[in-house]
NUSETOR-197230 format. One record per residue (C-alpha): residue number from 1; residue in three letters; x, y, z. Coordinates in Angstrom, 1 decimal, decimal comma, padded with zeros to 4 digits. Layout:
% NUSETOR-197230
NODE    nr   rest       px       py       pz
NODE   NUM    ala        X        Y        Z
...
% end
This chain:
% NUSETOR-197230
NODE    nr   rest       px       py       pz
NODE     1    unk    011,0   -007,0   -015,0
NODE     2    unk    013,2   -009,9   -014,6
NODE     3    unk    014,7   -010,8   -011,4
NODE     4    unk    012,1   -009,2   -010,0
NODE     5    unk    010,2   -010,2   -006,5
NODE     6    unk    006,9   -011,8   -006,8
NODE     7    unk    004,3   -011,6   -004,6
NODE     8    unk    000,9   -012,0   -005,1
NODE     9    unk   -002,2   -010,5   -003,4
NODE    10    unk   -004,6   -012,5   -001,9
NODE    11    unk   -008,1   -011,1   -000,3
NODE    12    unk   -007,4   -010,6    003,8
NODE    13    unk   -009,3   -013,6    005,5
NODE    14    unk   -010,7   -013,2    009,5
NODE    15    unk   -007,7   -016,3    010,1
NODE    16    unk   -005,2   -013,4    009,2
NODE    17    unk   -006,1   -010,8    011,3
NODE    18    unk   -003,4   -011,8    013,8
NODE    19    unk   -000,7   -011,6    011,4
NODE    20    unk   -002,0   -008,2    009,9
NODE    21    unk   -001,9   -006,9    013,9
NODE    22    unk    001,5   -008,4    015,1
NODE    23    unk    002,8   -006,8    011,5
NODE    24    unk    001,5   -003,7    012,9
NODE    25    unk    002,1   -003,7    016,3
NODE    26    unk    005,9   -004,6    015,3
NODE    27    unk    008,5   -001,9    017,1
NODE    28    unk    009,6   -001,8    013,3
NODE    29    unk    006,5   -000,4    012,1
NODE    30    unk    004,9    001,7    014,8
NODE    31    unk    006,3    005,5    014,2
NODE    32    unk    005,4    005,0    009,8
NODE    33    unk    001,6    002,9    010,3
NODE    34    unk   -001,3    003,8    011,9
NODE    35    unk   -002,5    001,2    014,1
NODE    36    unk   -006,0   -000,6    014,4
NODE    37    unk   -007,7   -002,7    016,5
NODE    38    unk   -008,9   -006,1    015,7
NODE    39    unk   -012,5   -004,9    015,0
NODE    40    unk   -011,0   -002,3    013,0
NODE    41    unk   -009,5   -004,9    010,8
NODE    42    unk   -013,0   -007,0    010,8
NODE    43    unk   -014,9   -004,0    009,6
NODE    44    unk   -012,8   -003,7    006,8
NODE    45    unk   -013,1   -007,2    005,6
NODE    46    unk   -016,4   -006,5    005,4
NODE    47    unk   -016,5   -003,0    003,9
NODE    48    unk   -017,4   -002,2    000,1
NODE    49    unk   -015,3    000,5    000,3
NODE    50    unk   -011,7   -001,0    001,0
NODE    51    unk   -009,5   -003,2   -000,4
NODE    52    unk   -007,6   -005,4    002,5
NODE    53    unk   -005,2   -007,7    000,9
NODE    54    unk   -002,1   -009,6    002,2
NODE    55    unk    001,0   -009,7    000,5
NODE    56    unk    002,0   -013,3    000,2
NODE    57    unk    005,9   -014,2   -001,6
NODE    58    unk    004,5   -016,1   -004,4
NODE    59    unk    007,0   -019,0   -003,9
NODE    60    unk    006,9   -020,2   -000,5
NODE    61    unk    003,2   -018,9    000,0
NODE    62    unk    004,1   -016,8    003,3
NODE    63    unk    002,8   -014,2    004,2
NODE    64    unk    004,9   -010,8    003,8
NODE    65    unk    003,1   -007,9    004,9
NODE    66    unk   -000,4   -006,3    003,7
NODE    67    unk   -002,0   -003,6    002,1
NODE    68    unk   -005,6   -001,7    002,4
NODE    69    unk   -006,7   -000,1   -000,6
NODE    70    unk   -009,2    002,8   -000,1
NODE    71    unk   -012,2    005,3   -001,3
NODE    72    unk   -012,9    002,4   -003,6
NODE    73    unk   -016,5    003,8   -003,8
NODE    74    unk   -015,3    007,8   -004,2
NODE    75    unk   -017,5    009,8   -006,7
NODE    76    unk   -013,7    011,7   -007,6
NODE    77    unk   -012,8    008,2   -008,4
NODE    78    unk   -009,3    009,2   -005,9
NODE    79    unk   -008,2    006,5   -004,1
NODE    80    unk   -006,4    005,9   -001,2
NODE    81    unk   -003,0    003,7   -000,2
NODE    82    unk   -004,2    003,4    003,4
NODE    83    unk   -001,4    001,1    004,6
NODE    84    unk    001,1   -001,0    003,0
NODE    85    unk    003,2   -002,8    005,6
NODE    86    unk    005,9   -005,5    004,3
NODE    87    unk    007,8   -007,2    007,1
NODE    88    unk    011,2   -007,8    004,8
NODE    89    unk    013,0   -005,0    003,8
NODE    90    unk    015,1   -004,7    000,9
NODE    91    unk    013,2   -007,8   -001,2
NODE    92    unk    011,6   -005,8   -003,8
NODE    93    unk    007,7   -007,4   -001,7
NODE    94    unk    007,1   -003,6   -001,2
NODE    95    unk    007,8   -002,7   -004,9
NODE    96    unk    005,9   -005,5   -006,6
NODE    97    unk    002,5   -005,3   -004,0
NODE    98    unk    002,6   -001,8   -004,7
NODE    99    unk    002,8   -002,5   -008,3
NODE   100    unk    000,0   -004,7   -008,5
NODE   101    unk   -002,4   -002,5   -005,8
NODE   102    unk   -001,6    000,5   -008,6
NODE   103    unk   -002,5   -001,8   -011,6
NODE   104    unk   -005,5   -002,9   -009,9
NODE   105    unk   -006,7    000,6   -008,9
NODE   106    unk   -006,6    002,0   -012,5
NODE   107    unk   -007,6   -001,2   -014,0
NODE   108    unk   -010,2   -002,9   -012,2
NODE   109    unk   -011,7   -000,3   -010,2
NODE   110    unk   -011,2    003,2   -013,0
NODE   111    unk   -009,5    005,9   -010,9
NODE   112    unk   -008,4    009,0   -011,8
NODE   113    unk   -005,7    009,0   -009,4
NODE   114    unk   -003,8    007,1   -006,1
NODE   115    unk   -002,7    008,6   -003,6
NODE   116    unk   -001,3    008,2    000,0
NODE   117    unk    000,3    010,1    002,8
NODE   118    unk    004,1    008,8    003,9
NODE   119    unk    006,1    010,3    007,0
NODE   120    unk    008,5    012,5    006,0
NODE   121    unk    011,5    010,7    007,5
NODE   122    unk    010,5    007,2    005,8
NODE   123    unk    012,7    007,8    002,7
NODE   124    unk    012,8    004,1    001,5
NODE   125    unk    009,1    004,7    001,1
NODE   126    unk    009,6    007,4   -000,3
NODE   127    unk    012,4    007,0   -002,6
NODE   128    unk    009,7    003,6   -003,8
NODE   129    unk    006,8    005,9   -004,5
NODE   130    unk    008,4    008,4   -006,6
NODE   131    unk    010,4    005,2   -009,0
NODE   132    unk    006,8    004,3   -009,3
NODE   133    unk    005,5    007,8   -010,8
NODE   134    unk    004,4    009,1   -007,3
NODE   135    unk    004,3    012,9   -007,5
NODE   136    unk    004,9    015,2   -003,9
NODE   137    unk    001,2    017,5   -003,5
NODE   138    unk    001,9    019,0   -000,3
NODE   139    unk    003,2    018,6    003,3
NODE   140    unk    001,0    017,7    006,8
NODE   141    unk    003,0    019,8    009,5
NODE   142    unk    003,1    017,4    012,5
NODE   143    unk    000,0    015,3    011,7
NODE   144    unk    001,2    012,2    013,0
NODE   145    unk    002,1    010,9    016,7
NODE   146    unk    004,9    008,4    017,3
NODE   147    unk    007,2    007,6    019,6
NODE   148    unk    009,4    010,9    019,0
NODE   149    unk    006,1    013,2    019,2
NODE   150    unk    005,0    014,0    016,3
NODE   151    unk    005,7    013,5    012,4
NODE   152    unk    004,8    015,5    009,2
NODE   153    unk    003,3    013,7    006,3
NODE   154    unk    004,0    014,0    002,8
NODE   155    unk    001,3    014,1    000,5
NODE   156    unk    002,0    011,8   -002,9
NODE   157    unk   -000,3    010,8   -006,0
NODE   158    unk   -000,3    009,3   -009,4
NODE   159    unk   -002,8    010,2   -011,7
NODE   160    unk   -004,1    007,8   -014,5
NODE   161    unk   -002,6    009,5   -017,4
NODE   162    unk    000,7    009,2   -015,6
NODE   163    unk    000,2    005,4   -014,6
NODE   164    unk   -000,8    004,9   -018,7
NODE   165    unk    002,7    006,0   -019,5
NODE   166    unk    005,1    004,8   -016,5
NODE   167    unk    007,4    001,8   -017,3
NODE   168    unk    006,8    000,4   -014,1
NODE   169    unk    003,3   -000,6   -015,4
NODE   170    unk    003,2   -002,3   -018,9
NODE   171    unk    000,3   -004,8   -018,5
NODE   172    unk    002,7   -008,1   -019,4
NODE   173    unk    004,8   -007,0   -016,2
NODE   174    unk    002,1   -006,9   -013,6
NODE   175    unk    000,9   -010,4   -011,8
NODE   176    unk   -003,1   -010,4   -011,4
NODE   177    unk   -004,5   -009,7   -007,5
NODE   178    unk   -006,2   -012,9   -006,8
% end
């Protein structure tokens, strides 16, 4: 994919934990993210079962946003997109951390299938998971609170057969999670 942002994955670290929170606490983010407290965040570091990564632009090493990969240890081998946050819009950092979370989730950890829960009204996430082979499963009536009361969710997934054949993720394309 020429042209294409880079940003690379590195493991979340305990000196991060303030970026990860301002990210989230951001007016920007607050009605699409859940939100966690510090110890939250420290649990997670820690836990077997997640993936917590930040999303750093590969050039100027800066940190862009993050991205907890779940259910790592799920017998059903489903795993969950828990967050991914990217502080600039419109860069492609969203795109290519997706890319590589995907790629890692099939690759280095076997599952059967990815999947995550976007609010309905969030259609540039939206309109990103379904160019990356994303498939609508079903609809969460009012299942989130935010600022305007509360939001539906919509259900998407990719299953492994789907990620094998999706341009998006030839091997040669997608940088390696450090």
């Amino acid at each position: 994919m020429a042209g294409a942002a880079v940003v690379r994955l590195r493991p979340t670290t305990e000196a991060d934990l303030a970026f990860v929170l301002a990210v989230e606490s951001d007016p920007e983010h607050l009605d699409w993210i859940g939100q966690w407290s510090r110890d939250r965040h420290q649990s997670a570091l820690k836990d077997n079962n997640l993936r917590h990564w930040i999303v750093v632009e590969a050039e100027a090493a800066r940190p862009v946003g993050y991205v907890i990969l779940a259910n790592l240890l799920d017998v059903d081998q489903s795993l969950l997109v828990q967050r991914l946050v990217i502080t600039e819009k419109g860069k492609g950092y969203g795109r290519s951390a997706l890319r590589q979370v995907i790629h890692h989730a099939f690759e280095t950890f076997q599952a059967h299938r990815v999947w995550l829960d976007v609010v309905d009204t969030n259609y540039r996430a939206r309109r990103l998971y379904d160019s990356l082979g994303f498939v609508e499963e079903g609809y969460l009536r009012e299942a989130k609170k935010n600022s305007q009361g509360y939001a539906s969710l919509v259900l998407m997934a990719l299953l492994d057969r789907d990620y094998r054949r999706h341009p998006a993720f030839f091997p040669q394309d997608v940088p390696s999670v450090s």
